[in-house]
C-alpha positions as CSV (number, residue, x, y, z in Angstrom):
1,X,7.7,-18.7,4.7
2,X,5.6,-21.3,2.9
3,X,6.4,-22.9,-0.5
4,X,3.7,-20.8,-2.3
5,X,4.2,-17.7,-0.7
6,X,8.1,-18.3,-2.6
7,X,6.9,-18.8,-6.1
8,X,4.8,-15.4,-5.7
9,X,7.8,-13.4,-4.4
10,X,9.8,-14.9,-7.5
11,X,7.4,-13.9,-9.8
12,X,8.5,-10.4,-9.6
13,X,11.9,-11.1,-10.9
14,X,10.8,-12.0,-14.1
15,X,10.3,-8.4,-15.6
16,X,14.0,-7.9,-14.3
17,X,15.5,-11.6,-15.0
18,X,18.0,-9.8,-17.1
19,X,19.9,-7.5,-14.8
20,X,19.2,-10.6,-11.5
21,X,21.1,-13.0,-14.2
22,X,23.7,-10.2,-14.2
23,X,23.7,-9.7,-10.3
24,X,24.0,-13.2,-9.4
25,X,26.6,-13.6,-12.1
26,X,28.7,-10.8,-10.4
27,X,28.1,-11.9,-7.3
28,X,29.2,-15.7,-8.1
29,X,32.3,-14.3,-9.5
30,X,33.6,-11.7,-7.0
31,X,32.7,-15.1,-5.0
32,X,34.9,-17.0,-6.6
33,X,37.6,-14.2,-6.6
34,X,38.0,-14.1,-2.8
35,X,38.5,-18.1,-2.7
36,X,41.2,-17.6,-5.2
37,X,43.3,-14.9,-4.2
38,X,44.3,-17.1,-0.7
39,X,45.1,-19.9,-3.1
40,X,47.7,-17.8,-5.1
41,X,49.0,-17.2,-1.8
42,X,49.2,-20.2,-1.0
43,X,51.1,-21.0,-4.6
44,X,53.6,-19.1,-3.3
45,X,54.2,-19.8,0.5
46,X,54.3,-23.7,-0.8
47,X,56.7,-23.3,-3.5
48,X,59.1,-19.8,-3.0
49,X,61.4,-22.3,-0.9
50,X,62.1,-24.4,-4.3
51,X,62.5,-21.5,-6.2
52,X,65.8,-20.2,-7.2
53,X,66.7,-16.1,-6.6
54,X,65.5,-15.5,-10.5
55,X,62.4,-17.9,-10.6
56,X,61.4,-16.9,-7.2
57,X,60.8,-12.9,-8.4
58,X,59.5,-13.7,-11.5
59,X,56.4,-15.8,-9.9
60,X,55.9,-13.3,-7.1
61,X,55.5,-10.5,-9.5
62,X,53.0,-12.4,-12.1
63,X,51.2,-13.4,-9.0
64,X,50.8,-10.4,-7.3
65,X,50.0,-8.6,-11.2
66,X,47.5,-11.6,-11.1
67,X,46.3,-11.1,-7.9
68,X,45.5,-6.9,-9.0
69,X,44.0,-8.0,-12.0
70,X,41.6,-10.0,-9.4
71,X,41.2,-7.2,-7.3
72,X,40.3,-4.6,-10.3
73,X,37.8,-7.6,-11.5
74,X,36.1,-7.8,-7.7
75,X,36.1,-4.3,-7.7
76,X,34.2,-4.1,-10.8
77,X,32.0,-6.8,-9.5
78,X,31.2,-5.4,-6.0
79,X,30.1,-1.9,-8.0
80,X,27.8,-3.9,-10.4
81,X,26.0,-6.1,-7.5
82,X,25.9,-2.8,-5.0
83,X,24.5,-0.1,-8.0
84,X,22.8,-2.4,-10.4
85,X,21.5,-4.6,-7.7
86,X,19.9,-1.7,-6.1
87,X,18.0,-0.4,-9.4
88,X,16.7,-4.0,-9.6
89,X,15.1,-3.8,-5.7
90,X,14.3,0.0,-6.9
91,X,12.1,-1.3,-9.7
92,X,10.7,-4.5,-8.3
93,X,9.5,-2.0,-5.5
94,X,8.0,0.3,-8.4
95,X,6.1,-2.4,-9.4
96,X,4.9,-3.7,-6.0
97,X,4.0,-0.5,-5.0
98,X,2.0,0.5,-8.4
99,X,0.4,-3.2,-8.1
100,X,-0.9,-2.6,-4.6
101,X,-2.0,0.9,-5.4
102,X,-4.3,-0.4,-8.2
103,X,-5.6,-2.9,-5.9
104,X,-6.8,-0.4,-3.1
105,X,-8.4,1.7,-6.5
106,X,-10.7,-1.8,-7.1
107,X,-11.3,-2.0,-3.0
108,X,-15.1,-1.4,-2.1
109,X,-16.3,1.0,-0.2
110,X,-17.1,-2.0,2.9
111,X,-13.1,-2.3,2.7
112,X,-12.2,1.3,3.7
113,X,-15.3,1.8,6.2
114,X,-12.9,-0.5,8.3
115,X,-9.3,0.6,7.8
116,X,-7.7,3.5,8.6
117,X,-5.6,6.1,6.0
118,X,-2.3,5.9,7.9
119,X,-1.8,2.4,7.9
120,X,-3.1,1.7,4.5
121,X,0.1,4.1,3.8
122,X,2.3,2.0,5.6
123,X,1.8,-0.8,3.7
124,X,2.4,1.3,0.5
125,X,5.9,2.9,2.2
126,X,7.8,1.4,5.1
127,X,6.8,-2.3,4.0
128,X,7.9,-1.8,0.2
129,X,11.0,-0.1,1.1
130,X,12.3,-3.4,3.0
131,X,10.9,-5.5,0.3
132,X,12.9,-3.6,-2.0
133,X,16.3,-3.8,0.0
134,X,15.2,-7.8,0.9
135,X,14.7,-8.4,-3.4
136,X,18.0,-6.9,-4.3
137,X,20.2,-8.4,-1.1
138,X,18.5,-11.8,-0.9
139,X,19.9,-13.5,-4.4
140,X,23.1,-12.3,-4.4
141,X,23.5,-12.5,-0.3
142,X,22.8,-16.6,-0.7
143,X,24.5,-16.5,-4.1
144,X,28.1,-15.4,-2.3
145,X,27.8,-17.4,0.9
146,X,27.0,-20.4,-0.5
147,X,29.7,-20.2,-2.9
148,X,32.3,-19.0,-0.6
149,X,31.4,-21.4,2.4
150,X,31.7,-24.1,0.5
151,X,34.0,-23.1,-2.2
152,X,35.9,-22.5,1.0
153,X,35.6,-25.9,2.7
154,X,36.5,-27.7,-0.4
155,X,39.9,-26.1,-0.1
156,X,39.8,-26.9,3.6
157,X,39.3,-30.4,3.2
158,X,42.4,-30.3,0.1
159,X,44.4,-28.9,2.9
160,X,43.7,-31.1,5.5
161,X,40.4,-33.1,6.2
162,X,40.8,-33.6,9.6
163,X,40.8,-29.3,10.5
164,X,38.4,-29.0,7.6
165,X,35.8,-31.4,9.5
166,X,36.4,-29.8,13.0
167,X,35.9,-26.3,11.4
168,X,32.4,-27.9,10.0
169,X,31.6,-29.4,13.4
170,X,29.6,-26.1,14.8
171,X,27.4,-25.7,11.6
172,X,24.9,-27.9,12.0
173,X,23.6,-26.5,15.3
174,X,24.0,-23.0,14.0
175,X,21.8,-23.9,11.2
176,X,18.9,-25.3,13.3
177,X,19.8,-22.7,15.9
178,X,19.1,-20.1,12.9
179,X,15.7,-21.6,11.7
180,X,14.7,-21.7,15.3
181,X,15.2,-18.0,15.9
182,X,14.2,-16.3,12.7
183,X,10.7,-18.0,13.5
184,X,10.3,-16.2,16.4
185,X,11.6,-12.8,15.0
186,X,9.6,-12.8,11.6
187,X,6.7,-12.9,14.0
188,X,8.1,-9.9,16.1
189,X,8.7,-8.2,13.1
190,X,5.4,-8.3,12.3
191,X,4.0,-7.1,15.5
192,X,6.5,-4.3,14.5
193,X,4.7,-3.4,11.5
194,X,1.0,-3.2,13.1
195,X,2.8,-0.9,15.7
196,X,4.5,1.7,13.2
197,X,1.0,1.2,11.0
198,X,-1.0,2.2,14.0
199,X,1.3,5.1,14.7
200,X,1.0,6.5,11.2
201,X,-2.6,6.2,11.4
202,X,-2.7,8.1,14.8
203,X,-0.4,10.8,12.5
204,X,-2.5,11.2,9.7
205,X,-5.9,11.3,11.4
206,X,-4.4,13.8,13.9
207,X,-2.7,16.2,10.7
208,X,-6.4,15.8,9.1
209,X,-8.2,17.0,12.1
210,X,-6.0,19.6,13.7
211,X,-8.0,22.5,13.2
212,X,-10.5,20.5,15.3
213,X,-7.7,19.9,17.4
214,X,-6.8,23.0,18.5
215,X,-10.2,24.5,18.3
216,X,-11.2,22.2,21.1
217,X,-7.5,22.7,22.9
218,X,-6.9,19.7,23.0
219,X,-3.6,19.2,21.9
220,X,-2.7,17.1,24.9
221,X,-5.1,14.6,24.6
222,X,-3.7,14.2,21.4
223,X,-0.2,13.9,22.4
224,X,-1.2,11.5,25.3
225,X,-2.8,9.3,22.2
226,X,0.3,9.3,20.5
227,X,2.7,8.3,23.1
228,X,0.6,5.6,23.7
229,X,0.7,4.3,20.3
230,X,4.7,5.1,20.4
231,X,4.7,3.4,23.6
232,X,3.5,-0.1,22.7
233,X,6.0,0.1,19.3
234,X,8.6,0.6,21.5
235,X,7.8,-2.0,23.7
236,X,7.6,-4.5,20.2
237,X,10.5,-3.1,19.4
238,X,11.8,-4.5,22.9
239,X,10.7,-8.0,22.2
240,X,12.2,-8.4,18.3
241,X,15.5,-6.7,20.0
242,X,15.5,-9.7,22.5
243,X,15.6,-12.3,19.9
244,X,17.8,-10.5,17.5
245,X,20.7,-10.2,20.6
246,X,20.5,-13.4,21.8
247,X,20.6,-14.6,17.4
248,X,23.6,-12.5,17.1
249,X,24.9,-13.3,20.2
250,X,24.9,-17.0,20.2
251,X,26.0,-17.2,16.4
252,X,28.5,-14.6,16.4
253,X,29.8,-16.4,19.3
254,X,30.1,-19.5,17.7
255,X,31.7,-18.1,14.5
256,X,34.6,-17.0,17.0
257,X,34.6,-20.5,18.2
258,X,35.2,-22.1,14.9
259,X,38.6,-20.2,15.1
260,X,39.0,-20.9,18.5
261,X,38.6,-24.8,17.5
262,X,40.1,-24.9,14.5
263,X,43.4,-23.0,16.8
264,X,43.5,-25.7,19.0
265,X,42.7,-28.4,16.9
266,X,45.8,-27.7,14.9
267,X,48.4,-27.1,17.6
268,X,47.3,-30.9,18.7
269,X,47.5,-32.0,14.9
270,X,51.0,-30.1,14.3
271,X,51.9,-31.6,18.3
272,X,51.3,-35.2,16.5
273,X,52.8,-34.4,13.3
274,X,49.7,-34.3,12.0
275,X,50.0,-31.5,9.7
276,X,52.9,-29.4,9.1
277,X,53.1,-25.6,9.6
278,X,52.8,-24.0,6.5
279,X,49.4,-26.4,6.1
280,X,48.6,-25.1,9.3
281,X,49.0,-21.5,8.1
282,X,47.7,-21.2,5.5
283,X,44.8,-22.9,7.0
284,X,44.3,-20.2,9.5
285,X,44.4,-17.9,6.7
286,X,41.0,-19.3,4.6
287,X,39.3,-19.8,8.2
288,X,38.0,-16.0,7.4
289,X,37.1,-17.3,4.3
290,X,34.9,-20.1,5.8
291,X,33.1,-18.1,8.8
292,X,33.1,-14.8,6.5
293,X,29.5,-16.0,4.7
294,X,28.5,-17.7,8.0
295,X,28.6,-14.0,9.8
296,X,27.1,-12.3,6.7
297,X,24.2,-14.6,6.7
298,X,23.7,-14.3,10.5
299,X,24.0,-10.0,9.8
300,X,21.6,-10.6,6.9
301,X,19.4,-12.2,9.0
302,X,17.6,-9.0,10.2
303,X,17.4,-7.8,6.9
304,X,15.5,-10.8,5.8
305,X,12.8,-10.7,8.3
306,X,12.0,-7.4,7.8
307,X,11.9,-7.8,4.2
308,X,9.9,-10.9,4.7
309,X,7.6,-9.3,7.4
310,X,6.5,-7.1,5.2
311,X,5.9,-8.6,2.6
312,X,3.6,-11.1,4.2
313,X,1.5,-7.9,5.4
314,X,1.7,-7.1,1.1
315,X,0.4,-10.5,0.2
316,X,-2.6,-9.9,2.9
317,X,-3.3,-6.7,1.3
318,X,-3.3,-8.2,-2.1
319,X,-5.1,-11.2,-0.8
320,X,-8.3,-9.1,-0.4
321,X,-10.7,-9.7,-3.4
322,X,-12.9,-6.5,-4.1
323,X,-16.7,-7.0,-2.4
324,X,-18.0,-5.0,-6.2
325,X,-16.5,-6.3,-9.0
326,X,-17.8,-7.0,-12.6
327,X,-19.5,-10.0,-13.7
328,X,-18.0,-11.9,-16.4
329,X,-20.6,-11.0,-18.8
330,X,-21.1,-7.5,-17.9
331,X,-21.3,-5.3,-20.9
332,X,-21.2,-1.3,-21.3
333,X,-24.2,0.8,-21.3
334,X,-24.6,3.7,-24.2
335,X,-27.5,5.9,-24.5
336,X,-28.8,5.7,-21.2
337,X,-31.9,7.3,-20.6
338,X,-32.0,7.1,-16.4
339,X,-35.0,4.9,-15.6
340,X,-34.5,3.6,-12.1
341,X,-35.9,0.5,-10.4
342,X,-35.5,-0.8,-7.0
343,X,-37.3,-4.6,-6.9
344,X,-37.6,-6.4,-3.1
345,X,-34.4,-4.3,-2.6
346,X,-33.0,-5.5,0.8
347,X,-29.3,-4.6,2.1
348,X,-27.4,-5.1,5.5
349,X,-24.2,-3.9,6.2
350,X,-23.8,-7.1,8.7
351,X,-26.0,-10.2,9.8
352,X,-27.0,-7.7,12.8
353,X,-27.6,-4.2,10.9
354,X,-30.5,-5.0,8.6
355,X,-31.0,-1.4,6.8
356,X,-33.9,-2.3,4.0
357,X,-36.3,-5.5,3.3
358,X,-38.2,-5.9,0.1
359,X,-37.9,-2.3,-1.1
360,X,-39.5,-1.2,-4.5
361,X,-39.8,2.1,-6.2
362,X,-39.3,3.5,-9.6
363,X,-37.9,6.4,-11.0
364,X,-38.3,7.1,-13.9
365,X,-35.9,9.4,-16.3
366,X,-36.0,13.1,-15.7
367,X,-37.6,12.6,-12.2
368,X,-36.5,14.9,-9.5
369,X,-37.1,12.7,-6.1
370,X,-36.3,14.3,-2.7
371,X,-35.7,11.6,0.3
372,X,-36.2,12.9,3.8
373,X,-36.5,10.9,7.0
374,X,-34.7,11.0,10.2
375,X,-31.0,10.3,10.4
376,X,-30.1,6.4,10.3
377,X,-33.3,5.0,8.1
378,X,-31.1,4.7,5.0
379,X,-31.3,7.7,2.8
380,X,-27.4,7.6,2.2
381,X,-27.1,3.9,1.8
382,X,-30.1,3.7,-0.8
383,X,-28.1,6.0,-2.7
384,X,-25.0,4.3,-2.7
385,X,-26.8,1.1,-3.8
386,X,-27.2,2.8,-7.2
387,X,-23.7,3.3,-8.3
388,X,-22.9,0.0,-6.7
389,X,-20.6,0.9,-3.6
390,X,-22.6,-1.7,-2.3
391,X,-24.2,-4.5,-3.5
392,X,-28.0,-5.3,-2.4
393,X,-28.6,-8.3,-0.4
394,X,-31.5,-9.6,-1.6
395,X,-33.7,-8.3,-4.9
396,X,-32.3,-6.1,-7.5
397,X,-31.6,-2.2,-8.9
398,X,-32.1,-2.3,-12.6
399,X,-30.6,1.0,-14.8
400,X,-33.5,1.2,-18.0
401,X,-34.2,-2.3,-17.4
402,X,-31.1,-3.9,-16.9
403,X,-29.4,-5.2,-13.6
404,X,-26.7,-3.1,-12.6
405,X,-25.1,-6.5,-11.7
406,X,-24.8,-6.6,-15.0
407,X,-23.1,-3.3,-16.2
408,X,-19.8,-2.6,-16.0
409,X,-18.6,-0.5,-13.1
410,X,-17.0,2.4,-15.3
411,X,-19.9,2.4,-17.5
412,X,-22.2,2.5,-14.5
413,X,-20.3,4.8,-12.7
414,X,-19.5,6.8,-15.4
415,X,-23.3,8.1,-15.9
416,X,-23.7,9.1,-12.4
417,X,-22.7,12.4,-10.6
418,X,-22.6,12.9,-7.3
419,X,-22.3,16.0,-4.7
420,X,-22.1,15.2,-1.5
421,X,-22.5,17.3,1.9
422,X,-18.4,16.6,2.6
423,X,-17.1,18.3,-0.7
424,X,-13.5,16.2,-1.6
425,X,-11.4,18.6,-3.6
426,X,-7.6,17.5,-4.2
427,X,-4.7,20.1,-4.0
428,X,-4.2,21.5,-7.1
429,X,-5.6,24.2,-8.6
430,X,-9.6,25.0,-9.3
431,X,-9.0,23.8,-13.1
432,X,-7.7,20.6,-12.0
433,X,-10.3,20.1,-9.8
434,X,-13.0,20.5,-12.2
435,X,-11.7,18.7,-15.4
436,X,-11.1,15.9,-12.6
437,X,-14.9,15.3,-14.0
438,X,-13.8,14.7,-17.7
439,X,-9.9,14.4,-18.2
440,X,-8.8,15.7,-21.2
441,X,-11.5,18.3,-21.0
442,X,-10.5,21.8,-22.8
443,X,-10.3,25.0,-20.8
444,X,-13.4,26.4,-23.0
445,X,-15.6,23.3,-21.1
446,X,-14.1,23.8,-17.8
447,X,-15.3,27.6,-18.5
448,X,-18.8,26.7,-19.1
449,X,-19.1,24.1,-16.5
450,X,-18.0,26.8,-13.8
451,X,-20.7,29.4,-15.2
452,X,-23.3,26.4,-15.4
453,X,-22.3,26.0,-11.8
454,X,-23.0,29.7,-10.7
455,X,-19.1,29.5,-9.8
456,X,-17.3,31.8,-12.3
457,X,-18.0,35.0,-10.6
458,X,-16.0,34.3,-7.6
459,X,-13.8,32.0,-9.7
460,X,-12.1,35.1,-11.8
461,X,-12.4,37.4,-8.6
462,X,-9.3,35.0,-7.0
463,X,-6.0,36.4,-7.6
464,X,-4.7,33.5,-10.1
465,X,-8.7,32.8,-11.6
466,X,-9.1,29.0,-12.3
467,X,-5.0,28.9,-11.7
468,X,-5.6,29.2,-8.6
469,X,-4.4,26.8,-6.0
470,X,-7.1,25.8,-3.2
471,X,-4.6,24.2,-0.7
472,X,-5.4,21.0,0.6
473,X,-8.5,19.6,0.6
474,X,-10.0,23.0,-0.6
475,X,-9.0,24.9,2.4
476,X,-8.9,28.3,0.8
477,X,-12.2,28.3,-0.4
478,X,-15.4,28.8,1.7
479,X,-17.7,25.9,2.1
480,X,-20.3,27.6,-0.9
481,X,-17.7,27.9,-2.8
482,X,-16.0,24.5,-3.0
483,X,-20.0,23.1,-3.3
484,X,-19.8,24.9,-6.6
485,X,-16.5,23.4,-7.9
486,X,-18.0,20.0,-7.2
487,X,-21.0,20.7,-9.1
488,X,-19.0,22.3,-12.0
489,X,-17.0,18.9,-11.9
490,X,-20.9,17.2,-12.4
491,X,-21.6,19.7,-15.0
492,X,-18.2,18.6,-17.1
493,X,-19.0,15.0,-16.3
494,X,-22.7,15.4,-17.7
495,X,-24.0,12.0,-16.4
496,X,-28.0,10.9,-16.8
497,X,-28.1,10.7,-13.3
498,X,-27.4,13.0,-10.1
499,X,-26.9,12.2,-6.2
500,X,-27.1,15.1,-4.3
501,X,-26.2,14.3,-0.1
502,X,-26.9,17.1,1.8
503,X,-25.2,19.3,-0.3
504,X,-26.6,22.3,1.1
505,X,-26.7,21.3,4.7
506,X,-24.1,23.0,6.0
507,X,-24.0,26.4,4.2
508,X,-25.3,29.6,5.3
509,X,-28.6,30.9,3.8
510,X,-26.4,32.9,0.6
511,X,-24.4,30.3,-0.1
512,X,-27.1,27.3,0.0
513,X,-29.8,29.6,-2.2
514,X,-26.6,30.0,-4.6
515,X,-25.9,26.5,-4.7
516,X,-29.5,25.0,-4.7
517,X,-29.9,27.5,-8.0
518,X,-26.5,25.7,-9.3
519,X,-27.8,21.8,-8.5
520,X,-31.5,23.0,-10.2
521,X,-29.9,23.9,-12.9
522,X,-27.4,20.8,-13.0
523,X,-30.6,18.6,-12.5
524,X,-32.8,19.7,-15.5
525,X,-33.6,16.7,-17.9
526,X,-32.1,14.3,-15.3
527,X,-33.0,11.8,-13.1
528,X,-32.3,13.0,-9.8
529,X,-32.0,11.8,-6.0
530,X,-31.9,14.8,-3.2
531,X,-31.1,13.4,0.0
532,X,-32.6,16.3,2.0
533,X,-31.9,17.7,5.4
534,X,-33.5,20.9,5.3
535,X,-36.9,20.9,3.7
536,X,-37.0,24.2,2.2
537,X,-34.6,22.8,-0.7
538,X,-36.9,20.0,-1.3
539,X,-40.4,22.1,-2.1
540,X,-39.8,21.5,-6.2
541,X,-39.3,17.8,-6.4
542,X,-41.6,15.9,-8.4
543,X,-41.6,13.4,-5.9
544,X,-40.8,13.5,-1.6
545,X,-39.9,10.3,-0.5
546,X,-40.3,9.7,3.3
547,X,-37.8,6.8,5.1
548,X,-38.4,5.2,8.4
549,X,-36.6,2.5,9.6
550,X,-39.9,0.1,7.8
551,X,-39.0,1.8,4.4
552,X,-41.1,4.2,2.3
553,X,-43.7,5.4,4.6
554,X,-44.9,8.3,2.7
555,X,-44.5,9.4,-1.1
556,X,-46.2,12.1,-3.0
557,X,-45.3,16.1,-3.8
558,X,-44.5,18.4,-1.3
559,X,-48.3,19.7,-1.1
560,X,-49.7,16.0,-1.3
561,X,-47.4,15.4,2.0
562,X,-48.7,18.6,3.7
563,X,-52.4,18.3,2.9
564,X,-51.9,14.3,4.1
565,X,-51.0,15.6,7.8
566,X,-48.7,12.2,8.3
567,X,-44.8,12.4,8.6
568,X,-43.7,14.9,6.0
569,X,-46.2,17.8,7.6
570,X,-44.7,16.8,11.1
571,X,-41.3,17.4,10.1
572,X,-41.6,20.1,7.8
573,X,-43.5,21.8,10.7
574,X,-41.1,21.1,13.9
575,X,-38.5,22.4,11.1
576,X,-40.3,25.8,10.3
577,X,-40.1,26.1,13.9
């Protein structure tokens, strides 16, 4: 991992610097503790034989009390690193987790045309998760091997220098061996994450759709998809298994071998006279010591490049600057009165998909203004120019006069309500999902905005009234229904301006005259854009804008259009067909 990509991951141990001083503390000491213990062993194998009978039982018992005094003390340590450490990686990954949620909240619309839900989850779940467990293991993982490998081999070379260098011998190469392979498994474990991403997304847009699923029958092609998806994850899986065996393999191999070595190393030293048994044994004894940290940092290895993996797929995330964001000097808007101005307006979606040039037209406040035109000529995305989920390419949208550059999203945002064709409601109940327009709203406004709405008949006619819950995504309610809730959430919102898409498109002829009676109402004394697909809703506008792919080709009131005999009178015609 780079150098920079360090200081960022450190940064999140600063809210929590406290309880990681603790850790690491806890962690050196029950360290230190298991290089001492052998030592007070040692004490005694060296000295019991110049001991008299009395002096002798004395020393063994203080050592041994010593010795579960230790043991009590690592104890203590090994619960504080295992429970506290854990809260730490629990709260960094709160942190990371709330950080990266905020981010995809500032996203742009231009992000999430591109990605899918599921992975955009995994990110947010599986990846955190082995960020977390990477946080809390990492410190005190180093902390303790360091300590006891070499806290170790400074006893081995006060024993005897000669076995304490032959026991060293084999580290070196492991080392490089090490950095060599965890290369080439962070990289697998990458690959890993885009599989299990790409299976979650396969998941969720499967769950989302199966009603379509099974309505077409075709489960198995769905099934077939999935196994595909689990198919190529499997075989990733197959590749970072490779390196991790032959890394464990190799290493775990040579740990053995530092035994083996130092074994035969000694019986030629103690064949010389080199060094004397009880050397030799006790020797032996702190060789556990000295390949203990080598094997936990070869285990830990896995660990590490998981945690690592994801959190260089975190960092990409994070590294993704919003498209629409706030100028410095943007300022809030008050008293807005809805006059709307579109000046050489021209927008692309890419270099290739050129969807407006040098579009002008204004609205002014209070104007109802209907825009029809065959599907693909841009009535959707002129729309979404004005609240800025896009940002014009060339020109400018002014709001009474000003930029919209140069207003604050909220603010901006804040006076515009939108219905769209696709009505979002979140699970929860229909009081939720209207006050979702103005939090903090009392249940006496929620009441009103539903009867503005034409939706409190059928509202109180539900079992649990505006208790009730609507399932996900609305499910429980019929399509005319869940229309209404939307535009009760516009009523409680009360912006200057309205965006209706389509909203009546899909309903049957009592529901849309219902609803069209609920968005004339919402629209009075507001300036108002009605992207139309059937014409009959369109008939009152003050103003019919026609799109083609060129831009406004026709403008004028529904019986200007018709008497004109151009585009309008040919579609409304071929419609009242």
């Amino acid at each position: 991992m780079k150098k920079d990509s360090f200081k960022t991951i450190l940064q999140y141990y600063r809210p929590h610097k406290v309880i990681l001083i603790k850790d690491l503390f806890f962690a050196l000491l029950g360290a230190a503790i298991a290089i001492v213990i052998p030592l007070l062993i040692r004490h005694i194998q060296i000295n019991i034989s110049v001991w008299d009978s009395a002096t002798a039982l004395r020393m063994i018992l203080i050592i041994v009390a010593a010795m579960l005094l230790l043991l009590l003390l690592e104890m203590y340590c090994t619960y504080f690193v295992a429970y506290y450490g854990h809260i730490m990686g629990a709260r960094i990954e709160y942190d990371m987790r709330n950080k990266l949620f905020m981010h995809y909240q500032q996203l742009s619309f231009s992000f999430f045309d591109n990605q899918k839900v599921g992975q955009l989850m995994s990110r947010v779940t599986n990846d955190l998760f082995d960020i977390s467990e990477l946080m809390h293991h990492g410190p005190e993982e180093i902390v303790i091997s360091v300590i006891k490998l070499f806290g170790t081999l400074a006893v081995l070379l006060s024993i005897n220098w000669q076995l304490a260098l032959v026991a060293f011998l084999p580290v070196p190469f492991m080392l490089c061996f090490a950095v060599s392979y965890n290369a080439k498994m962070r990289k697998a474990f990458v690959r890993n994450r885009a599989r299990i991403a790409d299976i979650n997304a396969t998941i969720e847009e499967n769950l989302s759709g199966i009603r379509v699923v099974q309505s077409f029958a075709n489960e198995q092609i769905e099934v077939d998809k999935f196994v595909h998806e689990n198919t190529r994850f499997v075989q990733s899986k197959k590749n970072s298994y490779y390196y991790m065996a032959t890394y464990f393999t190799v290493l775990g191999a040579m740990t053995t071998f530092i035994t083996i070595l130092v074994a035969g190393a000694g019986a030629l030293l103690m064949l010389y006279n080199k060094v004397d048994i009880n050397e030799f044994v006790v020797f032996v004894l702190y060789i556990g010591n000295f390949t203990d940290p080598i094997k936990r940092l070869v285990a830990f290895a896995e660990q590490l490049q998981s945690g690592l993996s994801g959190y260089q797929r975190y960092t990409e995330m994070m590294d993704i600057e919003p498209e629409i964001q706030n100028l410095p000097d943007a300022v809030e808007i008050t008293d807005v009165r809805g006059n709307i101005r579109f000046e050489d307006v021209s927008f692309s979606y890419n270099e290739n998909e050129e969807v407006f040039r040098n579009l002008n037209l204004v609205v002014p406040a209070g104007e109802y203004v209907a825009l029809v035109g065959s599907s693909g000529v841009g009535k959707t995305t002129l729309c979404s120019l004005i609240p800025r989920f896009y940002d014009v390419s060339g020109g400018r949208i002014t709001l009474d006069g000003r930029d919209i550059r140069g207003i604050t999203l909220e603010s901006l945002r804040g006076n515009i309500g939108i219905v769209q064709q696709d009505v979002y409601l979140f699970s929860g109940t229909i009081k939720e999902n209207i006050r979702y327009g103005k939090p903090g709203a009392t249940d006496e406004e929620v009441v009103a905005a539903a009867k503005s709405a034409n939706a409190y008949d059928f509202i109180m006619e539900l079992s649990d009234g505006f208790d009730t819950d609507i399932g996900q995504r609305g499910i429980r309610l019929s399509g005319g229904q869940k229309q209404r809730i939307a535009i009760a959430r516009v009523f409680l919102k009360d912006p200057k301006i309205l965006i209706f898409d389509e909203a009546t498109s899909a309903l049957d002829n009592e529901s849309e005259r219902m609803v069209q009676e609920s968005l004339e109402n919402l629209a009075r004394e507001r300036t108002t854009f009605v992207i139309a697909h059937r014409l009959s809703t369109v008939l009152n506008a003050h103003r019919i804008l026609v799109l083609t792919h060129d831009g406004i080709a026709e403008q004028g009131t529904h019986a200007q259009l018709m008497e004109k005999g151009g585009i309008y009178a040919s579609l409304y015609r071929s419609a009242a067909i």
